[in-house]
C-alpha positions in Angstrom: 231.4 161.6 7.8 229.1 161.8 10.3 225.8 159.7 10.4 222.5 162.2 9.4 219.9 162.3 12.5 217.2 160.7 11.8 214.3 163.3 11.9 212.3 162.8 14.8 208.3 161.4 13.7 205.6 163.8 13.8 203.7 164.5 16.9 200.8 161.9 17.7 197.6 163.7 18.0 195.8 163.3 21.2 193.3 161.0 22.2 191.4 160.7 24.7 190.7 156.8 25.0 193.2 155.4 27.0 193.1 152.4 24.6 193.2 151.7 21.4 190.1 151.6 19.5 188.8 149.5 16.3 189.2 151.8 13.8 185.9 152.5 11.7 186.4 151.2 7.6 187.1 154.2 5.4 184.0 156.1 4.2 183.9 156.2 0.2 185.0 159.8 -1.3 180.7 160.1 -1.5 180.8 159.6 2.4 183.7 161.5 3.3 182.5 164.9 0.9 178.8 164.7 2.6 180.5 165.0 6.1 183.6 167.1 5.3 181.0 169.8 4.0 180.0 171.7 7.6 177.8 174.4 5.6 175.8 171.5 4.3 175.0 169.9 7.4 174.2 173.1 9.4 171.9 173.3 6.7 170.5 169.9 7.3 170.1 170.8 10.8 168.6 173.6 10.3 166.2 173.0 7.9 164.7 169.7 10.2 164.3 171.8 12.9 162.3 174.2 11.1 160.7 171.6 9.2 159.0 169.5 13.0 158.4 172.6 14.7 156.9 175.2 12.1 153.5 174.1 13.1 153.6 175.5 16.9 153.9 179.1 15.0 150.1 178.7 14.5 149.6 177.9 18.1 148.2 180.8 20.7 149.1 181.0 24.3 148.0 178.1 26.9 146.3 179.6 29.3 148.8 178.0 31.7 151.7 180.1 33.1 151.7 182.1 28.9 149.2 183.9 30.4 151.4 184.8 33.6 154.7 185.1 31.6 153.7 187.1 28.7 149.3 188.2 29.2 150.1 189.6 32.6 153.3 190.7 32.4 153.9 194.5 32.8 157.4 193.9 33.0 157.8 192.7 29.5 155.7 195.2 28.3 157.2 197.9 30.1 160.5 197.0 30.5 163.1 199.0 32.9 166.4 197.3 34.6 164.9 197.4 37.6 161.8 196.1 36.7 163.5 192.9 34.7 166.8 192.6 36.8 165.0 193.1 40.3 162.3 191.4 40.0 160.7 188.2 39.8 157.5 186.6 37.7 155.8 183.3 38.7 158.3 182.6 41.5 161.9 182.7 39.3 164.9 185.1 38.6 165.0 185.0 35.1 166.0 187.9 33.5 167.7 187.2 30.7 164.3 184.8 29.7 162.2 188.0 30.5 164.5 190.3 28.3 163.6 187.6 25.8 160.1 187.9 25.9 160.5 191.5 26.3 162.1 192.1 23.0 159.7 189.9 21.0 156.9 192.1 23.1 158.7 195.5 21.8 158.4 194.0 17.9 155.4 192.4 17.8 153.4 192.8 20.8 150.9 190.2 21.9 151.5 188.1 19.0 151.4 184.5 19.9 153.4 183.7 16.5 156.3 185.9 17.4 157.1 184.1 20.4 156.2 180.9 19.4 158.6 181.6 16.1 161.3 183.6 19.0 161.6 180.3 20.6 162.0 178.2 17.2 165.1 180.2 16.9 166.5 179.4 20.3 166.2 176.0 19.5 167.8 176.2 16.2 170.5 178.2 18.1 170.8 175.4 20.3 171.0 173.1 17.6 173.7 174.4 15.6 175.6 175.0 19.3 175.9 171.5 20.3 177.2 170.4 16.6 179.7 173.5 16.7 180.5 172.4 20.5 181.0 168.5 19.5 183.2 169.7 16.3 185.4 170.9 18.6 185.4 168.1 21.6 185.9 165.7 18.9 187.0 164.8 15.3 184.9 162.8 14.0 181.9 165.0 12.1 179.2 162.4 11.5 179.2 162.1 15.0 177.9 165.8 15.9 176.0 165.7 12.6 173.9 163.0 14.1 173.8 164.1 18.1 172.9 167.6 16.9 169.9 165.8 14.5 168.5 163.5 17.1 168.5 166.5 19.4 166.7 168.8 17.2 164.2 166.3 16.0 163.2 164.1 19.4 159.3 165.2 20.2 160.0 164.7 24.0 162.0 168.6 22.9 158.4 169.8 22.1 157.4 170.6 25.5 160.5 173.3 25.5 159.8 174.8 22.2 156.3 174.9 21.9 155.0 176.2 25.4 156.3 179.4 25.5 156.1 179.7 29.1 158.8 176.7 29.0 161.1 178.8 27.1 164.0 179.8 29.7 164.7 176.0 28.9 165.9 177.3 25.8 167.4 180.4 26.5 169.1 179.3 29.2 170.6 175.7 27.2 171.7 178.2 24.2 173.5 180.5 26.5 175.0 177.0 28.6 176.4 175.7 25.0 178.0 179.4 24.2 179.4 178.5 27.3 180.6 175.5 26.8 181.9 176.1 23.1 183.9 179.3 24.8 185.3 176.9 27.5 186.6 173.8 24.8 188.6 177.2 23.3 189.9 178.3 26.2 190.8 174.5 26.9 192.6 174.6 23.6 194.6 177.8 23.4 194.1 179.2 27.0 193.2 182.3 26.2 192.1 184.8 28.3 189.6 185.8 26.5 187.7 182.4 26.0 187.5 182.0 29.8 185.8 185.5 29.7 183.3 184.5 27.2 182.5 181.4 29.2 182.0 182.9 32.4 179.9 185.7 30.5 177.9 182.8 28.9 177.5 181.4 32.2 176.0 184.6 33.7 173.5 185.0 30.8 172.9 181.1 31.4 172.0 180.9 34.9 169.9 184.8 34.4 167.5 183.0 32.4 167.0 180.0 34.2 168.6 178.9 37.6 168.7 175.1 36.5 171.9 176.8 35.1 173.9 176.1 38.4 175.2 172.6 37.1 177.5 174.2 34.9 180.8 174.3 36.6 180.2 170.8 37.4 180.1 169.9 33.2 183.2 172.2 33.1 184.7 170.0 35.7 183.8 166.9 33.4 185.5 168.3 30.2 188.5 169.2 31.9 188.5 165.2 33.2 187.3 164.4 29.3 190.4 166.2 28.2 192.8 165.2 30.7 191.7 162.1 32.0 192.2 163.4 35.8 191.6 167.0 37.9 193.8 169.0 38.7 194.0 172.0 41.6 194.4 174.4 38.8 190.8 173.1 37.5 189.4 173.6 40.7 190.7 176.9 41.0 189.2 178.1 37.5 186.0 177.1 38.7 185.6 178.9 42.0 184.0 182.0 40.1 181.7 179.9 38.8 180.6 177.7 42.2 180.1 180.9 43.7 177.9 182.2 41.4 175.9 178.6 41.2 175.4 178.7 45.1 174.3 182.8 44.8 172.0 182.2 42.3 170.7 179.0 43.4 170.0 180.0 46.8 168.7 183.1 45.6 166.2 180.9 43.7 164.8 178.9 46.4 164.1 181.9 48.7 162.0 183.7 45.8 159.7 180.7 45.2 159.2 180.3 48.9 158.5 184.0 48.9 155.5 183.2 46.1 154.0 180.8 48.3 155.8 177.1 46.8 157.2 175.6 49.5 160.0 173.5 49.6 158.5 170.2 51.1 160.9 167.0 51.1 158.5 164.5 53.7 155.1 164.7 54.1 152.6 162.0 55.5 152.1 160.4 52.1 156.1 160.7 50.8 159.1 160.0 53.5 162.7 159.6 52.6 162.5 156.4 51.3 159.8 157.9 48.9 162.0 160.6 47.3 164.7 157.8 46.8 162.6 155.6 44.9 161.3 158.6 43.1 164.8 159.5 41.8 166.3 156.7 40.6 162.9 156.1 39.0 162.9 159.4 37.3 166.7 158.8 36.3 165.3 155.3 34.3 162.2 157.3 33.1 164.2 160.4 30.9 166.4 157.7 28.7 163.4 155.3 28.3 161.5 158.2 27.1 164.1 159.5 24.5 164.7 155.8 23.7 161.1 154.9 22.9 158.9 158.4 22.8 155.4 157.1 23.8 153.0 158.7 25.9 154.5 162.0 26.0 152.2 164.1 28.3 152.9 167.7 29.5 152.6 166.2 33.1 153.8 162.1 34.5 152.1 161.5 37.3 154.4 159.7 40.1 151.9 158.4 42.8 151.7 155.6 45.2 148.7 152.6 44.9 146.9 151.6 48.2 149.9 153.6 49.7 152.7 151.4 47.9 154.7 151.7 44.9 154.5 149.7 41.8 157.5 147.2 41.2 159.2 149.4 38.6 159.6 152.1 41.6 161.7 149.5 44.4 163.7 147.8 41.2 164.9 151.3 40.0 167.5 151.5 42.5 169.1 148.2 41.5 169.0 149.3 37.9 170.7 152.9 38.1 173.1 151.0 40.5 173.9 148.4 38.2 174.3 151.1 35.1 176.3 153.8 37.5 179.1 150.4 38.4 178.8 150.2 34.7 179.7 153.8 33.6 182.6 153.7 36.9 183.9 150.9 34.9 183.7 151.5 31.3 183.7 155.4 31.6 187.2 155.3 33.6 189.1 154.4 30.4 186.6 155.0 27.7 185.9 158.6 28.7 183.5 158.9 25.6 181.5 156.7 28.2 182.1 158.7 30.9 181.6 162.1 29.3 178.2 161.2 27.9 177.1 159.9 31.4 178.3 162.6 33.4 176.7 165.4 30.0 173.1 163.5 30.9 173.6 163.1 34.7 174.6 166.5 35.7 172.0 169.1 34.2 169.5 167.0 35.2 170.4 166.7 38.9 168.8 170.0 39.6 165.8 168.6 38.0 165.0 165.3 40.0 162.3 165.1 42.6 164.0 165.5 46.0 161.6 168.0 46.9 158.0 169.2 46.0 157.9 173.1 45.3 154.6 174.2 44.8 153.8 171.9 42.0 152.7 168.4 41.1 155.5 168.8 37.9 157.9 166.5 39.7 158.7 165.3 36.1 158.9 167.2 32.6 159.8 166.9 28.9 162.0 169.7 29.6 164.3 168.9 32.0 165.5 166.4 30.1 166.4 169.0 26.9 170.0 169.7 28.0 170.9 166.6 29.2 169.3 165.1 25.9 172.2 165.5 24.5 174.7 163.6 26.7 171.9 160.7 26.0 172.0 160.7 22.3 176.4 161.6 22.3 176.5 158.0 23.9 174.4 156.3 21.4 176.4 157.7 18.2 179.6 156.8 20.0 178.3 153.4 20.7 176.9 153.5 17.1 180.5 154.2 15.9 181.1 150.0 17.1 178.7 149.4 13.5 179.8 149.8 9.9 179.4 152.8 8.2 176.3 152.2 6.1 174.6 150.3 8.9 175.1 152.7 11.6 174.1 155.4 9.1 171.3 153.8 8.4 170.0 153.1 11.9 170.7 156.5 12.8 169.4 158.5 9.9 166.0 156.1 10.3 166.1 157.2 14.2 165.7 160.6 13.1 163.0 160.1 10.4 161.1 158.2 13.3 161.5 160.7 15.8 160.7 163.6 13.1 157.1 162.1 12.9 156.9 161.2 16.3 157.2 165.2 16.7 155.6 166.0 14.1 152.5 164.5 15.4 153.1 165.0 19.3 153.4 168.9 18.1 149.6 168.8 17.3 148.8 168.1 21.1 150.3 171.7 22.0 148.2 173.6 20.3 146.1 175.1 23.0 145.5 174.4 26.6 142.5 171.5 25.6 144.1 170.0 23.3 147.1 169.6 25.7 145.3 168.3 28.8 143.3 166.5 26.7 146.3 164.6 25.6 147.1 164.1 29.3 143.8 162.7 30.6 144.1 160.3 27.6 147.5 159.3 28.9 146.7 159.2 32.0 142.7 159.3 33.2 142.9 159.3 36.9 145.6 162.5 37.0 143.9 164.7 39.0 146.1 167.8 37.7 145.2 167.0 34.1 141.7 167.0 34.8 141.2 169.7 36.3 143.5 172.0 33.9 141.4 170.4 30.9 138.0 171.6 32.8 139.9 175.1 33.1 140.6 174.7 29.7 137.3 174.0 28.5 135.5 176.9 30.5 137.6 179.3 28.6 136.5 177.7 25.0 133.0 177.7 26.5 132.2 173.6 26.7 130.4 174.0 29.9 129.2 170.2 30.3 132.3 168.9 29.2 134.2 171.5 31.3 131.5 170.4 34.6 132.3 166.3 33.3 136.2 166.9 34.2 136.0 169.4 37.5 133.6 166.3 38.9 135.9 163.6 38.0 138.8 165.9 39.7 136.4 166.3 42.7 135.8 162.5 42.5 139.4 161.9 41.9 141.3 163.8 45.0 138.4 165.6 47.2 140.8 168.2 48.4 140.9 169.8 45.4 138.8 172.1 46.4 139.8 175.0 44.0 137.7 172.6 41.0 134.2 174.1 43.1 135.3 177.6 42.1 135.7 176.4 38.4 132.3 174.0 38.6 130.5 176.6 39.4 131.3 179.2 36.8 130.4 176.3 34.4 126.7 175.8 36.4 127.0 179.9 36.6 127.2 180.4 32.4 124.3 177.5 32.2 122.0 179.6 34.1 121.8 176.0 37.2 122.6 178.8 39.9 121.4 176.6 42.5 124.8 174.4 41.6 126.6 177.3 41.1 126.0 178.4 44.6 126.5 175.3 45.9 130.0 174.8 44.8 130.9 178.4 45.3 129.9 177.9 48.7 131.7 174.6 49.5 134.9 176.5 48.0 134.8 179.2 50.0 133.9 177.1 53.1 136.9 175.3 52.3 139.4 178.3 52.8 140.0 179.6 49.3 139.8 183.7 49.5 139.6 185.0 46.6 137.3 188.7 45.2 136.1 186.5 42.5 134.9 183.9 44.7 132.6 185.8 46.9 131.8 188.1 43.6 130.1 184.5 42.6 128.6 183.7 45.3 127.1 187.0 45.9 125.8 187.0 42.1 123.8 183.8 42.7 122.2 185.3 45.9 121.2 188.1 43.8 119.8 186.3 41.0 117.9 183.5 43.4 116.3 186.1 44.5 118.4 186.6 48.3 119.6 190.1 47.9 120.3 190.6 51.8 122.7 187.3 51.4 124.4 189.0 48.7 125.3 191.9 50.5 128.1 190.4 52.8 129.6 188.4 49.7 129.6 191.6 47.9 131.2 193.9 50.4 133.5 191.2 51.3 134.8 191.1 47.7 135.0 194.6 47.5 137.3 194.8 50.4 139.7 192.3 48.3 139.1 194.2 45.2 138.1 197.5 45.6 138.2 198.4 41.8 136.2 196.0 40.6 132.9 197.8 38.5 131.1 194.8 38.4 130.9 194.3 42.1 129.6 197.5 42.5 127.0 196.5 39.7 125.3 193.8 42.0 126.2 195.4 44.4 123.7 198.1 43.6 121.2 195.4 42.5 121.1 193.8 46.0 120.6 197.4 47.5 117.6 198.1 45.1 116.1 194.9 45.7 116.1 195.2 49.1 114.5 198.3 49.1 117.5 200.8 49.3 117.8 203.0 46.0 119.8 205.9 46.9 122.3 203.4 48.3 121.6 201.5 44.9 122.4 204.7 42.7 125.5 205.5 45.0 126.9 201.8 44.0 125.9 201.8 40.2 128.1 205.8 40.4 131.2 203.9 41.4 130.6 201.4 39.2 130.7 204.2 36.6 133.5 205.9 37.9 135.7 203.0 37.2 134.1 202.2 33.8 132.2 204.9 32.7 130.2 203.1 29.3 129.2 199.6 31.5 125.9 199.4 29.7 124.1 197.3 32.6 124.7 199.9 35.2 123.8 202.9 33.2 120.8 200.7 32.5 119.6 200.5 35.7 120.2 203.2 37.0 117.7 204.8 34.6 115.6 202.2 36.0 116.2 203.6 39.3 116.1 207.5 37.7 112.9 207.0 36.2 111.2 205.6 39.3 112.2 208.5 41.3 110.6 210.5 38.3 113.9 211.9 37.2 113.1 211.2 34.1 116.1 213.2 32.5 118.5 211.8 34.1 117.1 208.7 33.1 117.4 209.7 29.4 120.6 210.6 29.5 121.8 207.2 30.8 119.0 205.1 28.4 121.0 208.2 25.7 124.6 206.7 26.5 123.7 203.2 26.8 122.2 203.0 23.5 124.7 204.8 21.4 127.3 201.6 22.8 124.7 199.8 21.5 122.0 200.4 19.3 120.1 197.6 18.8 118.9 196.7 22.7 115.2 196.9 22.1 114.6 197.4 26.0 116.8 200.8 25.9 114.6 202.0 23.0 111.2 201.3 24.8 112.3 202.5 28.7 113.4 205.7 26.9 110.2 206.1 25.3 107.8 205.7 28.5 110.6 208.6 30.0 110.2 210.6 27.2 106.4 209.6 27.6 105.8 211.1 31.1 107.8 214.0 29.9 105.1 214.5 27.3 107.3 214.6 24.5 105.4 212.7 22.7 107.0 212.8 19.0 110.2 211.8 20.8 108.4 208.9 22.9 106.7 207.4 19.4 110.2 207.4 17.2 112.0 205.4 20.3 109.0 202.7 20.4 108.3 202.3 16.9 112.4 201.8 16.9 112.4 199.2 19.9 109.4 197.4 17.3 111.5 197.6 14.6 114.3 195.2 16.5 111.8 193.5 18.5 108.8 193.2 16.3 106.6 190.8 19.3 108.0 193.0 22.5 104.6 192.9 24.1 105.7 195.6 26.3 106.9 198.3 23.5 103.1 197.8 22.0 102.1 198.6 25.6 103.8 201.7 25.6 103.2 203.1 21.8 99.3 201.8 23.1 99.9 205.0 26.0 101.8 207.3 23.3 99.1 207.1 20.8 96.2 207.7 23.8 98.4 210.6 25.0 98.5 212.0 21.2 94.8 211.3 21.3 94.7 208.5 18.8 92.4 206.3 20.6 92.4 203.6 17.6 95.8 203.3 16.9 96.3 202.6 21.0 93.5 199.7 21.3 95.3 198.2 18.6 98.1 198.0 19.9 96.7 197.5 23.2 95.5 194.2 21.8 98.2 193.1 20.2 100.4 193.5 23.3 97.9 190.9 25.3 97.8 188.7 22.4 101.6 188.4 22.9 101.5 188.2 26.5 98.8 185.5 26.8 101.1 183.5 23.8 98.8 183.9 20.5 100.3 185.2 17.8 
């Protein structure tokens, strides 16, 4: 007889450390059925996202690029393909970010909620990506439980979710996971399909947000992750990719350059050096940050002292080179290592301070939200070293932790005060924060507290000359025109051009009494803006004043023309009407002016003294003793019923009145 084969033993499945590693000790059957059950762990993740971030739906829109993105936006509210695919809005390409907010536009207009609520999905999107994606990269469940619930929970992710203008972070990381999550199929089956999802994942990635470029490189690092090496093949699958990165990325730079941010690398107060230093700090800053989420600020200032860096700066580069000879080492054979280094390094390349485009945000919460997760992946594999109920433990207490952390840092975005507020309290001397939170506060109408912070800006960096403009409009709503003009005047003097600014100036002329200054302000606004009504309003003052009322009446009709009930204009130019005794014309404006609004006691009593010289006197009576009625001590309508009731021959009933109007005018009562 023949000896029976031995059957050959099952195929080993793959790994991808080269060696051996210290098997964890096997989770109770209560362990094992928490993690084996994927629907109830989606939930999980679901349900904490929800749970940190359900405050921001409350929030409104900062008036800090929202207003640009969404406010001011005709191509959301009017979308066309040419208008969202052909166009750009603050400086970026972003399409697919801009179909975003044009959809939530189409469903619930200029609801704040909406969009706030629009980019709680994404994130939750996100979310439940990365623990699909790491399901599939790896076996071991608890593992993308955990990354996916440190991800969702961390605070420093509030800056993407809750500032809606941030939100091509979002749409641009959920499309880069799709991506991803296509790619790890194609990897496993090589389907054609799957390589078609990924580069159509990509192209809806790097349409919402060019920071999207750095994909091919993390497909490069899973095909390394899988393999342990590259291969020409590899390379080859990636060259649709590179050349839609360098397309798209160049494409980038020349539209911000086209809106005015230049790219700037040196400058007298940053060389070469400078930018080094600043990158390897900033590459030490994002992991300390996720590690210990303190002092999260919407802006980290990175400036010099006396013209030198602080220690930290000039050690940084000895630390990252340390850590990157430690990842060459370790990540080489442990390719967990290597993948999680290479998952945080690479989306946030892009993202480091090489150059200065336009901005002082040289650093932000939201660079860091894709590369997050490469972060947090190397701390659960690390954790994986622990026993089960200790790592657990650690981990699950991590999330709690950051879950309040976020919890409370969410509070700080809930409008543009509350946010720089947060940032001068982190950091009092940044001039950038100060002067937003005295923008802020104009808007809410804290003029002193909104002057406090555009003089501490001014104090702070002199050449911010754009905090005059904002100072003044605070002096201007306080009625201190004198300081008003003042720092209209320095701004203007100091190059800024804008209608606005010489509208300003030219209102404090007018109200100081200096109507022939006012003039050349006026008109030079007007040649900025030529539509502006209330231009023309003062405009028209400065012309009456200065002794020119046809010209006056001319700029009040243009004024009109472009908004046909502005009360003040219409106003005056019954004013001017009724001093060139056309005293129906002047009715007819005091007519309009008071069916906008009929309780201005003044409308009531200058339509009277028209109706008055007309001789209507029934007329002129009913409009005074209705001016009284609002106004019961308007000296001047007793004035006028006083010459009513003479014309109606009432001689009594006018020295009464008569009387009463000098009582009020010489202050007794």
């Amino acid at each position: 007889m023949s000896k029976k084969k031995t059957p050959p033993p099952p195929p080993v499945r793959h790994t991808v450390a080269s060696k051996p590693t210290t098997p964890s000790p096997s989770p109770t059957p209560a362990e094992s059925s928490f993690f084996d059950n994927i629907w109830l762990l989606a939930a999980i993740l679901v349900a904490a996202s929800i749970a940190v971030y359900f405050q921001s739906l409350s929030n409104g829109f900062l008036i800090f690029d929202d207003d640009k993105a969404i406010k001011y936006n005709e191509i959301i509210k009017n979308p066309t393909f040419r208008g969202l695919f052909a166009s750009t809005n603050l400086g970026m390409y972003a399409p697919m970010t801009w179909l975003g907010y044009a959809l939530v536009y189409a469903i619930a207009g200029e609801s704040a909620s909406a969009f706030h609520t629009f980019s709680l999905v994404l994130h939750t999107g996100c979310v439940l990506g990365v623990f699909g994606l790491l399901n599939l990269l790896q076996s071991r469940r608890e593992v993308s439980f955990f990354v996916a619930l440190l991800f969702a929970v961390h605070p420093i992710q509030m800056e993407a979710v809750c500032w809606i203008a941030g939100q091509s972070a979002l749409t641009f990381s959920f499309f880069y996971v799709l991506g991803l999550i296509a790619y790890v199929k194609w990897q496993q089956n090589e389907r054609p399909v799957f390589y078609a999802l990924t580069l159509l994942m990509f192209v809806c990635s790097i349409l919402a947000k060019s920071a999207a470029v750095t994909f091919p490189l993390l497909l490069l690092a899973f095909d390394w992750y899988r393999n342990g090496s590259l291969s020409v093949k590899n390379l080859i699958a990636k060259a649709p990719f590179f050349a839609l990165s360098a397309a798209l990325g160049l494409y980038t730079l020349s539209t911000r350059e086209a809106e005015g941010h230049d790219l700037v690398v040196t400058t007298k107060a940053l060389s070469l050096f400078d930018r080094f230093l600043m990158v390897c700090h900033s590459l030490l800053f994002y992991p300390a940050k996720l590690l210990a989420p303190l002092s999260l600020s919407i802006y980290y200032p990175m400036e010099k002292n006396g013209g030198s860096w602080s220690f930290d700066y000039y050690a940084a580069p000895l630390v990252v080179g340390v850590l990157a000879w430690l990842a060459w080492k370790y990540g080489r054979n442990i390719r967990e290592i290597g993948l999680s280094a290479l998952w945080y390094l690479l989306p946030l390349a892009v993202m480091l301070p090489y150059v200065t485009v336009g901005t002082l945000e040289m650093r932000s919460g939201r660079y860091v939200y894709l590369s997050s997760i490469g972060f947090f992946l190397l701390v659960v594999w690390l954790a994986q070293k622990l026993q089960p109920a200790i790592r657990r433990g650690i981990l699950t207490a991590a999330a709690l932790i950051f879950g309040l952390l976020a919890v409370q840092h969410g509070r700080v975005w809930n409008n543009e005060v509350t946010v720089f507020q947060n940032c001068v309290d982190k950091y009092p001397d940044a001039v950038l924060c100060n002067c937003n939170l005295a923008y802020g506060q104009l808007l809410k109408y804290d003029y002193e507290n909104s002057i406090k912070h555009y003089t501490k800006t001014l104090w702070l960096d002199s050449t911010y000359v754009e905090a005059y403009n904002g100072r003044g409009q605070a002096y201007f709503m306080l009625k201190r025109y004198e300081e008003a003009y003042s720092d209209f005047d320095n701004a203007i003097k100091a190059g800024i051009v804008t209608p606005r600014l010489f509208l300003n100036r030219g209102k404090c002329h007018v109200i100081l009494n200096r109507p022939a200054d006012a003039l050349p302000d006026l008109a030079r606004s007007l040649e900025l803006e030529p539509r502006n009504p209330e231009t023309y309003y003062f405009k028209g003052i400065a012309e009456s004043q200065t002794g020119n009322p046809d010209q006056a009446l001319a700029e009040y009709s243009k004024a009109l023309e472009l908004q046909p009930n502005y009360t003040d204009v219409l106003a005056n130019r019954a004013l001017l009407f009724a001093n060139q005794k056309r005293y129906d014309a002047a009715i007819a404006d005091y007519t309009t002016v008071l069916k906008a609004n009929p309780n201005i006691a003044m409308a009531w009593n200058n339509r009277a003294a028209a109706y008055l010289s007309l001789g209507q006197y029934d007329k002129a009576l009913a409009d005074a003793n209705r001016a009284l009625e609002i106004q019961p001590n308007y000296a001047i309508a007793f004035r006028t019923r006083a010459s009513i009731f003479r014309g109606m021959g009432q001689m009594d009933k006018a020295m009464a009145d008569m009387n009463r109007s000098l009582e009020l005018q010489s202050g007794r009562q």
